[in-house]
N, C-alpha and C positions, 0 to 999 in steps of 0.2 A: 082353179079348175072350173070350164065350163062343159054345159051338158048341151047339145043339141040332138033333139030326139031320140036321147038318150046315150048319145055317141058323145065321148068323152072328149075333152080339148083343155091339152094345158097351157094357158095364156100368160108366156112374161109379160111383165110391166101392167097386170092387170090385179086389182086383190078384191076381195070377197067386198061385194054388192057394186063394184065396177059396173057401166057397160061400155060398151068399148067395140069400135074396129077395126078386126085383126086380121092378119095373115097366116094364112097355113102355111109352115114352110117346112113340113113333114109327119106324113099322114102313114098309119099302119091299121093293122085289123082290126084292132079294141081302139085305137084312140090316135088323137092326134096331136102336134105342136103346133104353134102359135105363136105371134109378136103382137105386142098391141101397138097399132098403129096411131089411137085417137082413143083416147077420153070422150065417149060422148055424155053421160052422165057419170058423176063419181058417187062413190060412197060413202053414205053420211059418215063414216069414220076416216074418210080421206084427209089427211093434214098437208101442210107445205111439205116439199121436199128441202132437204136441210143442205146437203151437200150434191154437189151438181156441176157437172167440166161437161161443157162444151155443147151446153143446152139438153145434156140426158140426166137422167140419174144416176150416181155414180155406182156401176155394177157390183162393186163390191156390198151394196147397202141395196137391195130392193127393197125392201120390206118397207121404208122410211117412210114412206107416204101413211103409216099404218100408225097408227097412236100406238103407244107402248105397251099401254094397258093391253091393248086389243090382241098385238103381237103375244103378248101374254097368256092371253085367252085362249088362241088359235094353235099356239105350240101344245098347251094341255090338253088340247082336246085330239092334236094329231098324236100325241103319244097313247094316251086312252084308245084312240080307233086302230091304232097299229096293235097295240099291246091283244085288245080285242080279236079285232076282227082279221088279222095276218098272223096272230099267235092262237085263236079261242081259246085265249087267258081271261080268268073273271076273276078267280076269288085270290085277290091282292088286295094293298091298299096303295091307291096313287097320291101320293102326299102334293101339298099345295106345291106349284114351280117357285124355284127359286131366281127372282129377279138378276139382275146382271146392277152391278155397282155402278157403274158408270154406263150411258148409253152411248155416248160419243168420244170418241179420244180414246178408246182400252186398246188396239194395236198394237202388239210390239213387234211384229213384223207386217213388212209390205213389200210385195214383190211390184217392180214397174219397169214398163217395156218399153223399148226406142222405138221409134217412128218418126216418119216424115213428110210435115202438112206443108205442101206449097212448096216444096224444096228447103221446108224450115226444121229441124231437129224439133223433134217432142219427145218429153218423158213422160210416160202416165199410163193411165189403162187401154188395153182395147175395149173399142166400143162394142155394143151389146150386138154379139152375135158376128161379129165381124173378127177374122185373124187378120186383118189385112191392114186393118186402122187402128191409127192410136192418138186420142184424146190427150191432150198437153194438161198439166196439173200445176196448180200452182197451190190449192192449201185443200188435203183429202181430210174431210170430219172424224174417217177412222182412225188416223194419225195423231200423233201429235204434234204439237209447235215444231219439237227437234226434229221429228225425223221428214216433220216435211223440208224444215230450212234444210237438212242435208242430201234430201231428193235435191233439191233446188240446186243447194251450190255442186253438185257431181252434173246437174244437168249444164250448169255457165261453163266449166270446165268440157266439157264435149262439145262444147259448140264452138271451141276454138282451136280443134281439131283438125285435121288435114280435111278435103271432103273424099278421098277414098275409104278414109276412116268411117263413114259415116253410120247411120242405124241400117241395119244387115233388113236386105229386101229378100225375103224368100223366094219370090218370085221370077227376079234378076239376078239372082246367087250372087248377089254384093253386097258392100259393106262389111260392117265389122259388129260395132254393139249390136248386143242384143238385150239383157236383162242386166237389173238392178234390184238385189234385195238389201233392203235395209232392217236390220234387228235394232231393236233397244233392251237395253235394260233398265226394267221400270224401278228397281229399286238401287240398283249403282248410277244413272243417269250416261252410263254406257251405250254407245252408237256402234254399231261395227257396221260393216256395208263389204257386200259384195258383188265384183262386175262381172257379168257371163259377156264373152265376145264370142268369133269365130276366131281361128288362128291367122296374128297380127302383130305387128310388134308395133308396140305403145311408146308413147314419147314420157321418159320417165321423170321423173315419181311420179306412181300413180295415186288418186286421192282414193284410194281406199283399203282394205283390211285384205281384204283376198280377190285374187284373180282368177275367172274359169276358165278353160277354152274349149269350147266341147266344137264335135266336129262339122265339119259344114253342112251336113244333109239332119243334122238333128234337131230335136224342135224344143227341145228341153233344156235345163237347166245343169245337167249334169256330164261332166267332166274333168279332165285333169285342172285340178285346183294350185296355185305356190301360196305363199303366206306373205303378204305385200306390209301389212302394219302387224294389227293384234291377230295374231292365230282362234282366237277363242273370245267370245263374250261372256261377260261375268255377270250374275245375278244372284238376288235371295229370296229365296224359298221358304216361311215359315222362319226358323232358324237356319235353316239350311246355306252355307255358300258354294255357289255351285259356277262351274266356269263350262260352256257350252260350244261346241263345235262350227262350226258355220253353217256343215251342211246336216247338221242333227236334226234332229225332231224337239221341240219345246211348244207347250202350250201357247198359243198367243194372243190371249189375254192373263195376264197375268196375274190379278189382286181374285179374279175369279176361279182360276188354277187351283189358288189355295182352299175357294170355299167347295170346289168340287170336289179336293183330296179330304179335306174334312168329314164332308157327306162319305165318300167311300170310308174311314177310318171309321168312323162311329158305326156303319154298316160293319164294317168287319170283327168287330166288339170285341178286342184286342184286350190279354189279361196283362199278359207281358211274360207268358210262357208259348207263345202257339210258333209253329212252323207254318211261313207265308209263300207260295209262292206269285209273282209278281209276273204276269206270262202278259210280253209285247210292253217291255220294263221301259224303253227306248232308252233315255240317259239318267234313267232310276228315278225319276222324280217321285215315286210314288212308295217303291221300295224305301229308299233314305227313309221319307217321311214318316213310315209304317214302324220300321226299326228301332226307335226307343221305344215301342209300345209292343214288341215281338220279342221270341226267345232267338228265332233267326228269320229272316228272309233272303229267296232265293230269286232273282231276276231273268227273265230270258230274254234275248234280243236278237232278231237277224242280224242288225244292222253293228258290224264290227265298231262303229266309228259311234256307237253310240254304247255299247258294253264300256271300250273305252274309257269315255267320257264317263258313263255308271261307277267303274271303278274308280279312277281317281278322284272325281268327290266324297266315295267312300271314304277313303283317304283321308281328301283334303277337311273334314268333317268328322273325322274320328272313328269312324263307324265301322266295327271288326266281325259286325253278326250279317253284314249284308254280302251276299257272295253273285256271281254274276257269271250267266254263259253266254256264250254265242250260237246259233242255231236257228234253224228253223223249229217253229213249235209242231207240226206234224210230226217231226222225225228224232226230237230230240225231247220233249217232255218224259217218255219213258225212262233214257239215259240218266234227266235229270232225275229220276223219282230213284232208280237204282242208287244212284249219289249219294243224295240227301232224303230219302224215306218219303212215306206219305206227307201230305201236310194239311195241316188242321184248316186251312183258310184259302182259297184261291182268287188273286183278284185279275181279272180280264181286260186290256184295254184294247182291243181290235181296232184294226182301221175302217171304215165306213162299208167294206162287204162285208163285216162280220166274220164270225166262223164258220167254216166251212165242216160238214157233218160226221170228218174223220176230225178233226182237231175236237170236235162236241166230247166223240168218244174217247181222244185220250184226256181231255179234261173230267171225263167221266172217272174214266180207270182210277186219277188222283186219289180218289177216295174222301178228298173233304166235307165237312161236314158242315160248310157254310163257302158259297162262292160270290164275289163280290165282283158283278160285269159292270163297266164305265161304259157305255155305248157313248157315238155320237151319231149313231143312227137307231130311231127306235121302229125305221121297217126290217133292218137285220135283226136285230133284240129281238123284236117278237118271235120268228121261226127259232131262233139259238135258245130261248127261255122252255119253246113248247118242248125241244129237243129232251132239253134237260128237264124239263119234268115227266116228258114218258119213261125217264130212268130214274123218278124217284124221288128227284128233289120237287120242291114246291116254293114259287113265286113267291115271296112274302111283301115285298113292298119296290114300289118306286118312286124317287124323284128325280122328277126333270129339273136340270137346272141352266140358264141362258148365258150363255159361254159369248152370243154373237147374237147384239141387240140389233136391230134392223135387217136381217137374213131369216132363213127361212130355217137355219141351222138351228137344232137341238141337242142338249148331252143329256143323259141319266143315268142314275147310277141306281143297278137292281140289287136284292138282297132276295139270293135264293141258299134255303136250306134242305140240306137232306133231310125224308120224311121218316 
């Protein structure tokens, strides 16, 4: 963030004590964007960039130019200023951040797009600020060995393709591929991979686990899916064995996942009598975990294909006290409370908007008397904390913990109780 004359400017590719020349390439009333065009002096905490296609930094990592320590620094202190000054929250304790185990290689998923440079197939990221270009890859830092060698080999196999087959031009409404996600499983050494096309018929077998095809005017990843190899990837969680959907939700760092559910578990001061509920469960990872240390827990999830999946590791893991809905949580937290009664503990995992001020109120109604939010934004956390303490409870502690070392990304996990 730069200031001129007090008028606010958010600069990619730029970090704290840069100076740089940039481009406005979207200007509003309080502030404006930004590209940094040129390094003219850098920051004495500037370091090498580590991972780098195609003479940029690889988008997925901006931060890397920033020593670790410093990224460290900078994460504490923007969760302090949110907690602050977008909640006027004070009297907590922000506990030291909790480092990230690894700073390079923790990925287990990575999503990578077709494109085509010169009339040559490339697999890889789009470049910074561009939908239109895509940077060829050949070894991403966030990755690891495996899933880049299987970027690699799904990329040889498309390039001997027909070429109407080719990477899908939005522009030209041709071609065909479009996306490539690869998951791993850090603890089975499991790969699954899936291809998003337009509608196509493919010269068979195809080398991977699942097929998309979503329609030709859409710009996402989602559609009618078949099951080409493995249906599901498999991993371990803690003690947990858990087998995962393609198109689910899983944390993707995964040896950090556990020290994050740890941090909420100790926050939620579990006897091994309290009723849990688990609201935005996605494939329970958190629930399961919670359950030998609960008398029961209760899960909610929109997302059908991830209840699912909730259930049957239940299942496949023994576990008869964890029970699981489907729903939305504005319209269905009450039903659940009629069900299963109040509960002693409520842990929140939101997606990056946060909660929304009728969901604050039926997490209100719950009645619990300790709530345990996982944010992974702490500018939504701040307004959801202040919500819930003009009803009563009170802020007791935070820790940040670094889920995405080189990103600008933050998780925390708060511990509020009723007063």
């Amino acid at each position: 963030m730069a200031r001129l004359d007090g008028f606010v400017v958010f600069v990619a590719g730029g970090l704290p004590g840069d100076r740089v020349r940039a481009r406005v390439e979207k200007a509003k009333r309080g502030y404006a964007e930004a590209r940094a065009l040129e390094i003219l002096r850098p920051s004495a905490d500037r370091i090498a960039d580590v991972c780098v296609h195609g003479g940029e930094p690889c988008p997925g990592a901006p931060w890397q130019g920033l020593a670790y320590a410093q990224q460290l620094e900078t994460k504490q202190a923007q969760v302090a200023d949110a907690l602050q000054r977008l909640g006027g929250l004070s009297d907590f304790e922000l506990e030291p951040i909790e480092p990230a185990l690894e700073q390079w290689r923790y990925r287990n998923k990575l999503e990578y797009s077709f494109g085509s440079d010169q009339g040559r197939l490339v697999l890889g990221f789009h470049r910074r600020g561009r939908w239109d270009e895509v940077t060829d890859i050949e070894d991403c830092h966030l990755a690891s060995a495996a899933n880049n060698a299987e970027r690699n080999r799904i990329r040889a196999w498309a390039e001997q393709l027909p070429g109407e087959i080719g990477p899908y031009d939005r522009r030209e409404q041709r071609g065909a591929l479009r996306n490539l996600v690869v998951r791993e499983g850090r603890r089975t050494g499991q790969l699954h991979t899936r291809l998003v096309t337009s509608p196509v018929e493919l010269p068979r077998p195809l080398p991977v686990d699942l097929h998309t095809v979503v329609d030709e005017t859409s710009g996402g990843t989602e559609g009618e899916t078949r099951v080409v190899g493995e249906a599901q990837l498999s991993e371990r969680l803690f003690e947990l064995s858990l087998r995962i959907s393609g198109e689910a939700f899983f944390q993707t760092n995964t040896e950090m996942a556990e020290r994050l559910y740890a941090i909420a578990a100790d926050a939620a001061g579990l006897s091994g009598s309290e009723r849990v509920f688990d609201l935005y469960c996605g494939t329970g990872t958190i629930a399961l975990s919670l359950a030998a240390h609960a008398g029961e827990v209760w899960g909610l999830e929109l997302s059908a294909q991830g209840i699912a999946d909730a259930e049957a590791n239940a299942t496949r893991n023994g576990i008869a006290n964890a029970h699981f809905l489907q729903g939305n949580a504005r319209t269905t937290i009450r039903p659940l409370l009629e069900r299963a009664g109040e509960p002693d503990v409520v842990v929140i995992d939101p997606p990056r908007a946060g909660l929304s001020a009728k969901i604050v109120r039926r997490v209100i109604e719950c009645g619990a008397r300790r709530i345990v939010y996982v944010s992974c934004n702490p500018t939504t956390l701040a307004p959801n904390a202040a919500q819930l303490e003009e009803a009563g409870y009170r802020l007791r502690r935070v820790k940040p913990v670094d889920m995405f070392p080189q990103t600008p990304h933050i998780e925390c996990v708060a511990l509020l109780e009723r007063a």
